[in-house]
VOPAGU-2260 file (C-alpha; in pm, 1 decimal, decimal comma):
REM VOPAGU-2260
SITE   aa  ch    i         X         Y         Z
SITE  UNK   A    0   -1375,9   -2199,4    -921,0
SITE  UNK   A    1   -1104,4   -2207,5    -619,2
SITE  UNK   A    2    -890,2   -2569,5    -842,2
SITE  UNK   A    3    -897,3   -2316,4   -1149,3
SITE  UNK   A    4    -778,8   -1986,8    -990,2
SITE  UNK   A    5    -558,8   -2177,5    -820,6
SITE  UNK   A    6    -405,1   -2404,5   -1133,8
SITE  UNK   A    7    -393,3   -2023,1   -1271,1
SITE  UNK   A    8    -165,2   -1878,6   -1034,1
SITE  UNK   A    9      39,8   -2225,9   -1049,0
SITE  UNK   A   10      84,1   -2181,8   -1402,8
SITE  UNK   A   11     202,9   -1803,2   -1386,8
SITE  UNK   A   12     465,2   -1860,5   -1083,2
SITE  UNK   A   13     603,8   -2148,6   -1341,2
SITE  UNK   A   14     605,3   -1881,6   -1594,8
SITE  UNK   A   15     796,7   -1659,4   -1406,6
SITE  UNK   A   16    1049,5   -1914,6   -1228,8
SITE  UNK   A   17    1336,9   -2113,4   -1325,5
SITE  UNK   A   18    1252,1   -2366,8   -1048,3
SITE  UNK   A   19     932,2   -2442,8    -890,7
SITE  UNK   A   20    1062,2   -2571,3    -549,2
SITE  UNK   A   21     881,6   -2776,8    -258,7
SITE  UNK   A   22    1102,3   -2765,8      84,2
SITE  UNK   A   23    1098,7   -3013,1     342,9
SITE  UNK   A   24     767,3   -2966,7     532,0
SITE  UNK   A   25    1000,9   -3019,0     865,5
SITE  UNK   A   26    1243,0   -2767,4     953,1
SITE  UNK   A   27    1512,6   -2662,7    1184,7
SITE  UNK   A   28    1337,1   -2455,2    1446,4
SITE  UNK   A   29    1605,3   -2299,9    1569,1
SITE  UNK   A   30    1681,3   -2109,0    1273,4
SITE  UNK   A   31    1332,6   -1937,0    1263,2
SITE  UNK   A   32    1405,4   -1890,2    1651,2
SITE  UNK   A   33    1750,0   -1680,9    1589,6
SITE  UNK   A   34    1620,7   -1511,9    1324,0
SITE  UNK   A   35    1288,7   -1386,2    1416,1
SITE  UNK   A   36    1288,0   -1388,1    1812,1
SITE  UNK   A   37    1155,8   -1599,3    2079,1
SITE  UNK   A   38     808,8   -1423,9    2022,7
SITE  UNK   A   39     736,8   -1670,8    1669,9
SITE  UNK   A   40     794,5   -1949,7    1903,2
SITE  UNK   A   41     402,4   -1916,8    2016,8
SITE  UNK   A   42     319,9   -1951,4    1637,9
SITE  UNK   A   43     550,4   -2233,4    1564,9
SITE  UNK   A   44     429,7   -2622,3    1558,7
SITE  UNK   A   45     761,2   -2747,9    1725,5
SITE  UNK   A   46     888,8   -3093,4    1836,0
SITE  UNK   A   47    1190,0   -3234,8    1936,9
SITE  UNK   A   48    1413,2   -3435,7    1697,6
SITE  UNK   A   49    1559,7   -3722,8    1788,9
SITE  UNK   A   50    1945,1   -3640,5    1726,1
SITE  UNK   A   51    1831,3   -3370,4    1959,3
SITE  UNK   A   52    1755,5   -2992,6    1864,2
SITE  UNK   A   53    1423,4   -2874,9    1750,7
SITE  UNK   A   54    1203,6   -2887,4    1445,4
SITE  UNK   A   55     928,6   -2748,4    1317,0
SITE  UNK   A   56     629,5   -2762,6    1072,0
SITE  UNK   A   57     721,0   -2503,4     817,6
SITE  UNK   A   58     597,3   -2153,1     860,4
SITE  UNK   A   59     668,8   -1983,5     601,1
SITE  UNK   A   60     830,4   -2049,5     230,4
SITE  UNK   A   61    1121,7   -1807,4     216,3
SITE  UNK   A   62    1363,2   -1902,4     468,7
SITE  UNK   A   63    1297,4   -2303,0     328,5
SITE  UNK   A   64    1344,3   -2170,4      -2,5
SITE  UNK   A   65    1716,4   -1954,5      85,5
SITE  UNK   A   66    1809,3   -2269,8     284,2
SITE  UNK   A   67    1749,3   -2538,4     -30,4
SITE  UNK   A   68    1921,4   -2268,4    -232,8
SITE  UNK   A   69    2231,3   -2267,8     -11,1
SITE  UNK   A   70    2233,2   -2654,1      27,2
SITE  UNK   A   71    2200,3   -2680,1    -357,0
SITE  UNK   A   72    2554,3   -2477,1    -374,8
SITE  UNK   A   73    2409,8   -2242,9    -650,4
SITE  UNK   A   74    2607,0   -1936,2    -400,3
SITE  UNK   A   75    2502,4   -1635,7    -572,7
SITE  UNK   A   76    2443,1   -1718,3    -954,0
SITE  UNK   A   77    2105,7   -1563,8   -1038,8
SITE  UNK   A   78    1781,4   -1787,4    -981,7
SITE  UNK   A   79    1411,1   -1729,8    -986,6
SITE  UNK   A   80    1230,0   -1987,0    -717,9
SITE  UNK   A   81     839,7   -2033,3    -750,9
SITE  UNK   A   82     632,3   -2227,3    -502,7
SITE  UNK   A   83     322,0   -2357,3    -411,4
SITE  UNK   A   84     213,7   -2521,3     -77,8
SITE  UNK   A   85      82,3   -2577,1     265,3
SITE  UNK   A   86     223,6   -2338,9     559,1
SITE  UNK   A   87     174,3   -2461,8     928,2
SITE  UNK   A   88     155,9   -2088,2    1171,9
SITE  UNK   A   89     -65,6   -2055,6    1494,9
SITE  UNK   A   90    -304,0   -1707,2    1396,0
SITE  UNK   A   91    -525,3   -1548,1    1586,8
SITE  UNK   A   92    -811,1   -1641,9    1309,6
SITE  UNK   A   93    -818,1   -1829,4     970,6
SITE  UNK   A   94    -678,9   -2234,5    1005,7
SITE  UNK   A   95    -339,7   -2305,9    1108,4
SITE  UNK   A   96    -265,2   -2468,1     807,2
SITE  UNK   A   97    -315,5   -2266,3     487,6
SITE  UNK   A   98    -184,3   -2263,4     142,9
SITE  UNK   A   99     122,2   -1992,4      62,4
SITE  UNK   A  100     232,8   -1943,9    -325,1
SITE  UNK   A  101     490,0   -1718,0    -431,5
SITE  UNK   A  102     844,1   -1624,3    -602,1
SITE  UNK   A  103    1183,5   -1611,2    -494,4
SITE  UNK   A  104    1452,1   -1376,1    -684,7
SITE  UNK   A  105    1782,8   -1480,2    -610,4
SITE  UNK   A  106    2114,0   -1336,5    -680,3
SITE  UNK   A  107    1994,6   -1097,5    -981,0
SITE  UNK   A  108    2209,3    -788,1    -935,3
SITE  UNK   A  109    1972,1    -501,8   -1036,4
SITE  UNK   A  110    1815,8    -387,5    -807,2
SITE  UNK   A  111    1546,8    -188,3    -881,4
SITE  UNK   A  112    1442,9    -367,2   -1149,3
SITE  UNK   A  113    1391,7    -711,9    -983,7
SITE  UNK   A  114    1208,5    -484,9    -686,3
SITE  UNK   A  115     978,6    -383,1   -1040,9
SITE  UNK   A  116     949,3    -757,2   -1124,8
SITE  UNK   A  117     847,7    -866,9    -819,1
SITE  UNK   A  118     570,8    -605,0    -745,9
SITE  UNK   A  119     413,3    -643,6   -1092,7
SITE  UNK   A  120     434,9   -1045,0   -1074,0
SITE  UNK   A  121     225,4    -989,1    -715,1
SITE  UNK   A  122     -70,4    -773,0    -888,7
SITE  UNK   A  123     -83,8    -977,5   -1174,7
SITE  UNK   A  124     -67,4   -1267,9    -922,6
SITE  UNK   A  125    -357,4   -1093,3    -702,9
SITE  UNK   A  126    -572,2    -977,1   -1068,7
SITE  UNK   A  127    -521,2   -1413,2   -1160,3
SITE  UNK   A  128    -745,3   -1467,6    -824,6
SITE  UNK   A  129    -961,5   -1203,6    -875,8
SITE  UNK   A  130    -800,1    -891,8    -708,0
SITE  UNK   A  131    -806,7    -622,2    -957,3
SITE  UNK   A  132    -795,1    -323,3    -735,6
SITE  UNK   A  133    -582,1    -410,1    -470,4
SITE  UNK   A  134    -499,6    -100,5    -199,2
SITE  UNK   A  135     -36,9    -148,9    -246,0
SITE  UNK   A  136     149,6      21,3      39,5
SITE  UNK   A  137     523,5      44,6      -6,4
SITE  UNK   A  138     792,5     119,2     242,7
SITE  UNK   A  139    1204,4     109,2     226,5
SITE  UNK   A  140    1401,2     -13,2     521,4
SITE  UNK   A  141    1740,2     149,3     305,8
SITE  UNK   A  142    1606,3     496,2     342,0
SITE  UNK   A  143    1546,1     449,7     686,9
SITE  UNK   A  144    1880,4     324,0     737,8
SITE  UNK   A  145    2064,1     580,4     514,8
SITE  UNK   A  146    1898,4     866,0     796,1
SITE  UNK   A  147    1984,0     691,1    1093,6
SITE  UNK   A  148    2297,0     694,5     970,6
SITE  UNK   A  149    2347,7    1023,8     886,9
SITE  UNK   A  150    2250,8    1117,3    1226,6
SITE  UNK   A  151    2475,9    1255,2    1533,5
SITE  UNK   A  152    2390,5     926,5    1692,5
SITE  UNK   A  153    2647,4     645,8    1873,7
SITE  UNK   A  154    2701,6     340,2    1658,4
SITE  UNK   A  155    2494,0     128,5    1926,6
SITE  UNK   A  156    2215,4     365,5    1891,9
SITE  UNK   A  157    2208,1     338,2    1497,9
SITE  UNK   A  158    2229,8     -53,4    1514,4
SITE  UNK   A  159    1924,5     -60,9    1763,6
SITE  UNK   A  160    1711,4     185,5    1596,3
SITE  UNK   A  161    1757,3     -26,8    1233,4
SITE  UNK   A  162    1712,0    -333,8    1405,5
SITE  UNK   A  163    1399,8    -228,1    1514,1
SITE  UNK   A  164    1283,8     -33,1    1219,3
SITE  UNK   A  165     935,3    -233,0    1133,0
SITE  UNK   A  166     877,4    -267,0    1469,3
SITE  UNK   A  167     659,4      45,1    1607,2
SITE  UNK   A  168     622,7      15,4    1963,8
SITE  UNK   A  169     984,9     -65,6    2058,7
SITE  UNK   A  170    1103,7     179,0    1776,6
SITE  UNK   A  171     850,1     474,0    1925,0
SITE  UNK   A  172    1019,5     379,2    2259,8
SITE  UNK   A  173    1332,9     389,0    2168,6
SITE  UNK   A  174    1314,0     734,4    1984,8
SITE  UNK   A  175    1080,3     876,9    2274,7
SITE  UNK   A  176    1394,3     760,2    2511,4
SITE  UNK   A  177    1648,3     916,0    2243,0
SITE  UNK   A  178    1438,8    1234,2    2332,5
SITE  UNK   A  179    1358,3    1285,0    2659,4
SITE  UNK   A  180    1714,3    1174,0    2785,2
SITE  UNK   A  181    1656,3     790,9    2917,8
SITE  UNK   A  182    1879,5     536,0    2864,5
SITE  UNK   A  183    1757,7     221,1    2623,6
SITE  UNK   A  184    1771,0     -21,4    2859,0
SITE  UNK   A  185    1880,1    -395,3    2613,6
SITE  UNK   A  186    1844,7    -621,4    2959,1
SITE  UNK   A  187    2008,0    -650,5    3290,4
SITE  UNK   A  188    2398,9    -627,1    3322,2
SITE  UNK   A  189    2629,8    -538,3    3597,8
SITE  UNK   A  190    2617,7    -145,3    3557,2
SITE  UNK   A  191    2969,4     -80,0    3657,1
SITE  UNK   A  192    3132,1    -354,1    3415,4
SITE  UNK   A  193    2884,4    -163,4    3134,5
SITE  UNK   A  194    3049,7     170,7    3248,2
SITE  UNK   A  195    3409,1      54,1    3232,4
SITE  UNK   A  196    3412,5     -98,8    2872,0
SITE  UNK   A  197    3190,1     167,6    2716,4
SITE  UNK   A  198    3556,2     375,9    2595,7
SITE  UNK   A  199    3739,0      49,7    2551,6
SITE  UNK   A  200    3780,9     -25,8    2191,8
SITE  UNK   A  201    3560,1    -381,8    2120,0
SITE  UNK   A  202    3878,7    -617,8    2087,8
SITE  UNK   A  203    4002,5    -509,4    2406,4
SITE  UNK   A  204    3654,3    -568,1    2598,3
SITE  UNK   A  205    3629,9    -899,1    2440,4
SITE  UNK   A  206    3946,7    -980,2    2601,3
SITE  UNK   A  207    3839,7    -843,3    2945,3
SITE  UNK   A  208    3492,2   -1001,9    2914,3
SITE  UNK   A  209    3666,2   -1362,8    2808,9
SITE  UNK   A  210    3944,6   -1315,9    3118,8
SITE  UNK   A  211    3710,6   -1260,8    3367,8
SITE  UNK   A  212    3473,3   -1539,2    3291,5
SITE  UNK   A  213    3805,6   -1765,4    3284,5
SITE  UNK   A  214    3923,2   -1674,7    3600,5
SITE  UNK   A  215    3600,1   -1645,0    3771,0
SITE  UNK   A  216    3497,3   -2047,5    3626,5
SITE  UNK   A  217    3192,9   -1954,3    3480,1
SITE  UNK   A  218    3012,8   -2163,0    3244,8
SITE  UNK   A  219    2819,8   -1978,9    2899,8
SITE  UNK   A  220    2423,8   -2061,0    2827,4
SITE  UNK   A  221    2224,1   -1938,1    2628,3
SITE  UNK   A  222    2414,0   -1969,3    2297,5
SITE  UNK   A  223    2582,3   -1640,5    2343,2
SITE  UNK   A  224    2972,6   -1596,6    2299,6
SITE  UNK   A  225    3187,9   -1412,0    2536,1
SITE  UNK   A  226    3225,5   -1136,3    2260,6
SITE  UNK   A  227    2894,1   -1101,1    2213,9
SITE  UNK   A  228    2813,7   -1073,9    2613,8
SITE  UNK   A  229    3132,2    -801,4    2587,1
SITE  UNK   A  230    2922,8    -619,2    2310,4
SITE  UNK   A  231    2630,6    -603,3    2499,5
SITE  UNK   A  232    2758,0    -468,9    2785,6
SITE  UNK   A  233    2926,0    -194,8    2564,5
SITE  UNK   A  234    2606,2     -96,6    2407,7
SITE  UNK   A  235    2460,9    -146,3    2773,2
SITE  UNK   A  236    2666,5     194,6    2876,9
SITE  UNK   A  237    2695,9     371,9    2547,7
SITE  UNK   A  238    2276,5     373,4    2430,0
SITE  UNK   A  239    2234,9     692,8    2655,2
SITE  UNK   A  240    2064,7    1002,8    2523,2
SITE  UNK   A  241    1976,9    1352,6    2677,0
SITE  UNK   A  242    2206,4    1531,8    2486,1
SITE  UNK   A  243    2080,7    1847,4    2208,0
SITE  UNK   A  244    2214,0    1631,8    1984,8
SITE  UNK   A  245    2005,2    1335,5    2057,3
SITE  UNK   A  246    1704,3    1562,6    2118,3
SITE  UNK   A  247    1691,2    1707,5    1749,1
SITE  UNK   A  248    1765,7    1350,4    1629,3
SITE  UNK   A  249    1486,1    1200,1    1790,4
SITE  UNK   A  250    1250,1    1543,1    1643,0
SITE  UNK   A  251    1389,4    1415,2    1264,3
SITE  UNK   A  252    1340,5    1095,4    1293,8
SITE  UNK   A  253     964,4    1130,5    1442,8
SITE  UNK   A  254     891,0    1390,1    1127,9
SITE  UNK   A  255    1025,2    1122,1     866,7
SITE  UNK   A  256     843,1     873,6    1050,1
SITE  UNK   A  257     520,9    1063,4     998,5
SITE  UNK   A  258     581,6    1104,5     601,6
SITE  UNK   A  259     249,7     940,1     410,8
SITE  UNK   A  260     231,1     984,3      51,8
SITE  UNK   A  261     109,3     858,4    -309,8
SITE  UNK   A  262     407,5     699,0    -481,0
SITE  UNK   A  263     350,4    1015,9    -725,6
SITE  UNK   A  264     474,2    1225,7    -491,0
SITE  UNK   A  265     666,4     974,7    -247,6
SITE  UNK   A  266    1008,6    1126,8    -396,1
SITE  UNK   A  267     919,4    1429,2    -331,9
SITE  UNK   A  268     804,8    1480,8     -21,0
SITE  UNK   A  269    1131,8    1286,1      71,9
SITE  UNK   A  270    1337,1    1492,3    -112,0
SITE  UNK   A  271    1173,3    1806,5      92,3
SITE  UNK   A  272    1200,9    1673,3     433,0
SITE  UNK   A  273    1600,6    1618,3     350,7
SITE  UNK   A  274    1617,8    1972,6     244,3
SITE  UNK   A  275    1459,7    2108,5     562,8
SITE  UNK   A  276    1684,8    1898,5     813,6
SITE  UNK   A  277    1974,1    1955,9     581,1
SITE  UNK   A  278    2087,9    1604,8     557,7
SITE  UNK   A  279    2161,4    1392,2     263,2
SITE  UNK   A  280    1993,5    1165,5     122,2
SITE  UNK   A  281    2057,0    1219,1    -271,4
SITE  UNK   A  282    2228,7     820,8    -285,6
SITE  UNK   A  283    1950,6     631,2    -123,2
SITE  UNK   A  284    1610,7     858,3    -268,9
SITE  UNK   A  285    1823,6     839,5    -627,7
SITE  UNK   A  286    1753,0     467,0    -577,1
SITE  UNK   A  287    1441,6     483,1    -448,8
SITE  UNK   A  288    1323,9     728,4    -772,6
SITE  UNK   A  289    1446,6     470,5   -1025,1
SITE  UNK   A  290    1286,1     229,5    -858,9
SITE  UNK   A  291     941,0     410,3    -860,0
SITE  UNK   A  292    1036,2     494,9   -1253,3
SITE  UNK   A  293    1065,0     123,0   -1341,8
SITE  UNK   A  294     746,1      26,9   -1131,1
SITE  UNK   A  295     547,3     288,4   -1348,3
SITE  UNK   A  296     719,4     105,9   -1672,1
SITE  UNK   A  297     567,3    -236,9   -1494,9
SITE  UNK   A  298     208,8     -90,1   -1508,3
SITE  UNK   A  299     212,7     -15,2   -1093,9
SITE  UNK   A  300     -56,1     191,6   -1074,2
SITE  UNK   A  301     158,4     464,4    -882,1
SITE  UNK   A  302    -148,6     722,8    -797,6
SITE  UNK   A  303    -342,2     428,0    -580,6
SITE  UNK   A  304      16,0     275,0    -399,7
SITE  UNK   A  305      88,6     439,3     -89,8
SITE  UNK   A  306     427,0     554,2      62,4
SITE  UNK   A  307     514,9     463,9     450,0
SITE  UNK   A  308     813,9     628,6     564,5
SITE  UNK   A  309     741,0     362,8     900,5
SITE  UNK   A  310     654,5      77,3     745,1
SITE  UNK   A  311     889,6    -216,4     765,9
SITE  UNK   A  312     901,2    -579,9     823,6
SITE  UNK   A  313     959,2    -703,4    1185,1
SITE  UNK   A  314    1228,9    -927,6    1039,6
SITE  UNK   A  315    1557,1    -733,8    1052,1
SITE  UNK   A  316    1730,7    -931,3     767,7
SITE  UNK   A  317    1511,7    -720,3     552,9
SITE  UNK   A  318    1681,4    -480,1     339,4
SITE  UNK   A  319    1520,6    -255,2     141,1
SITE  UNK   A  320    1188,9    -245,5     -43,3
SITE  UNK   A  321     877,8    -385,4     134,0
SITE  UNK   A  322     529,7    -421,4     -15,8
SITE  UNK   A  323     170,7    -565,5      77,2
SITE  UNK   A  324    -144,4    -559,4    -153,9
SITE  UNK   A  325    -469,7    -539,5      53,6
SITE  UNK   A  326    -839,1    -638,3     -35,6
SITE  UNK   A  327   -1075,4    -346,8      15,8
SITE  UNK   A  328   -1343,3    -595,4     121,7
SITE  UNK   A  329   -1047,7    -794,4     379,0
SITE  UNK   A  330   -1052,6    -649,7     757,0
SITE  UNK   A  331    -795,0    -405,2     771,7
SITE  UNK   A  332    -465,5    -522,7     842,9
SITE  UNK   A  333    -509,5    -840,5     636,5
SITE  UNK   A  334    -258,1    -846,9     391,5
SITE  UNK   A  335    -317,0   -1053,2      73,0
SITE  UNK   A  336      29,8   -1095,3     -21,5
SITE  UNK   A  337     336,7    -934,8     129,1
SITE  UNK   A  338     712,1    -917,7      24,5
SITE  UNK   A  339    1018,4    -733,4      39,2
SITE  UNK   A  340    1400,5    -766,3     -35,0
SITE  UNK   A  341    1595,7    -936,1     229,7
SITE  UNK   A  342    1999,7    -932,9     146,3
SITE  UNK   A  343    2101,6   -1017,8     416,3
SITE  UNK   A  344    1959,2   -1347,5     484,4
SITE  UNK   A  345    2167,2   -1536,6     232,3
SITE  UNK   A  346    2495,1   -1432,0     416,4
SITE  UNK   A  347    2350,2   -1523,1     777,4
SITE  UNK   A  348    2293,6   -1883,2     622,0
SITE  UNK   A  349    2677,8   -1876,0     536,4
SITE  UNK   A  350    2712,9   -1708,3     196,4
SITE  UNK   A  351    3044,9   -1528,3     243,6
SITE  UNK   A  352    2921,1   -1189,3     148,4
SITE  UNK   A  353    2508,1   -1054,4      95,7
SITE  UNK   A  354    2366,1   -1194,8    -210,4
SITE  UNK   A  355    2066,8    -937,3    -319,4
SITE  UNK   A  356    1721,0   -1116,6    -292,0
SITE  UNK   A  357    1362,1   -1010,6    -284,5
SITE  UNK   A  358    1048,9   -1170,0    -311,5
SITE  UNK   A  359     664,3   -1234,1    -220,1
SITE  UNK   A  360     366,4   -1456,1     -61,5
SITE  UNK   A  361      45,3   -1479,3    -147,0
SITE  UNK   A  362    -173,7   -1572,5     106,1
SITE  UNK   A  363    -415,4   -1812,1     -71,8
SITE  UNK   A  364    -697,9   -1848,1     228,8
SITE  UNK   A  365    -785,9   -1492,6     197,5
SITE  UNK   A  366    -832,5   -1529,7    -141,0
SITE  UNK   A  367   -1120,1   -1824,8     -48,3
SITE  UNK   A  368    -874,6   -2105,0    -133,3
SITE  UNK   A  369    -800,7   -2321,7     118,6
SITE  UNK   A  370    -580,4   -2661,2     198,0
SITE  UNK   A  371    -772,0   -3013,0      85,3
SITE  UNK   A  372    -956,9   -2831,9    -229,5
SITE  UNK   A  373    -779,9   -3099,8    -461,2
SITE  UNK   A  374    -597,6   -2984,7    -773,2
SITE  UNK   A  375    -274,0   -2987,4    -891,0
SITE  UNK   A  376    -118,6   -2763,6    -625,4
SITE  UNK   A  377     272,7   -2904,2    -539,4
């Protein structure tokens, strides 16, 4: 039964893709490194190349997949990517090689609808291998943002707190800091440098930062730029808290935080907290309430998806809408397939502005089909 589910799911991402696409099996570690953190490196297979550098058995599908695109030159012209294949990731159970399948939307301008496409493709994808009743949880990384935002908070805090949106422990510390008047410490620095550039605008620090590593003969590692060293120690000095201010900003963003609803009533219960803590919101939950509109046109069944205001991806290139589908039967916290829209990852790969992109995986070895089965998978 696992070849024919499996030809079945094959022949609905080709269906829905103008491309089914295979990337190298071996690739650059270093951009999985700089893009999710020194912690993936214990679930990387990694060796060294010999024109030097790093590689790595391939972990996933979508950052191979954004990389072909942007080697192919397509830039942003709209393109739907489908794949099937083997993934190489050290877990704490299941094999560390198992297959991934999923879709890629590329460059296609609306929004909400491709969000739409996307989520129905992954429960008709999860119904194909015998999932009818998946348990959907939903999140939005753009709401999140769009409050931080509209907060009383210093632009270092607001970058910090949406990096690490997806992320609960350091994002609970980070707002428990924010309220009980402790600095966020980002690593060690020379405190009195931090102090003296935190009012200097950040073209003037670079300058200082880049003068005094001239004069005093000091070498970079590391990878990091004298701007970027400047910038830290900036948001070294200026991530303090302890203020009112940063008190009742910490209290709103623990209460959104806390917000669990059925997509029914997601909107609403959004729409309430904004109207309590008087900020607005109206752009962003607009969004989010066509997108929830055009999800019930897909045949999402809205009453059995669940709303997250804290759910997020750990990846920070993540964007917007995030999604998993669960089997009741699966241990908690296995996720059968997963996705999200990630704009930003197009432009860190050199696109010169954010191309819009969202997408899924399915994770084929907890749906019982594994690597070595035979059939026409690639």
């Amino acid at each position: 039964m696992a070849p024919d589910r499996l030809r079945a799911l094959r022949a609905l991402i080709a269906d829905a893709a103008d491309e089914m696409i295979d990337p190298p099996i071996l690739q650059p570690a270093d951009v999985f490194l700089d893009l999710a953190g020194e912690d993936i490196r214990r679930r990387l297979f990694v060796t060294a190349a010999t024109t030097g550098g790093e590689l790595c058995l391939r972990p996933d599908f979508t950052i191979p997949v954004c990389l072909a695109h942007r080697a192919q030159g397509t830039g942003s012209d709209p393109v739907t990517y489908g794949y099937v294949g083997p993934v190489f990731r050290q877990r704490r159970s299941g094999a560390a090689e198992f297959l991934q399948a999923g879709v890629e939307w590329i460059g296609h301008d609306d929004v909400e609808a491709t969000d739409a496409r996307a989520l129905a493709l992954a429960l008709s994808a999860a119904s194909t291998l015998g999932l009818a009743n998946p348990r959907i949880r939903v999140g939005d990384a753009t709401l999140f943002a769009c409050l931080v935002e509209a907060l009383p908070l210093s632009p270092a805090w607001r970058r910090r707190l949406v990096a690490w949106f997806g992320e609960p422990e350091r994002l609970g510390g980070a707002i428990a800091k924010l309220a009980g008047g402790q600095p966020l410490s980002i690593g060690k620095g020379p405190a009195g440098l931090s102090r003296a550039l935190a009012g200097v605008e950040p073209e003037e620090a670079h300058n200082i930062v880049s003068d005094m590593l001239g004069v005093a003969g000091l070498t970079l590692v590391g990878g990091r730029t004298s701007d970027e060293i400047a910038d830290r120690l900036r948001d070294t000095a200026t991530l303090q808290a302890g203020n009112d201010e940063a008190r009742s900003a910490a209290r709103v963003l623990e209460r959104y935080l806390e917000i669990r609803a059925p997509l029914t009533e997601a909107a609403a219960a959004i729409a309430a907290f904004a109207r309590a803590e008087g900020i607005d919101l109206a752009e962003a939950l607009a969004r989010f309430e066509r997108r929830v509109q055009l999800f019930k046109e897909a045949g999402v069944p809205l009453a059995d998806t669940t709303f997250a205001a804290d759910f997020g991806r750990r990846l920070d290139y993540y964007t917007g809408l995030v999604f998993e589908l669960y089997d009741p039967a699966q241990p908690e916290g296995a996720q059968t397939i997963g996705g999200g829209r990630y704009d930003r990852l197009l432009s860190l790969f050199g696109a010169p502005e954010p191309v819009p992109a969202v997408g899924f995986s399915v994770w084929l070895d907890r749906f019982g089909i594994e690597t070595g089965i035979g059939g026409d998978w690639s």
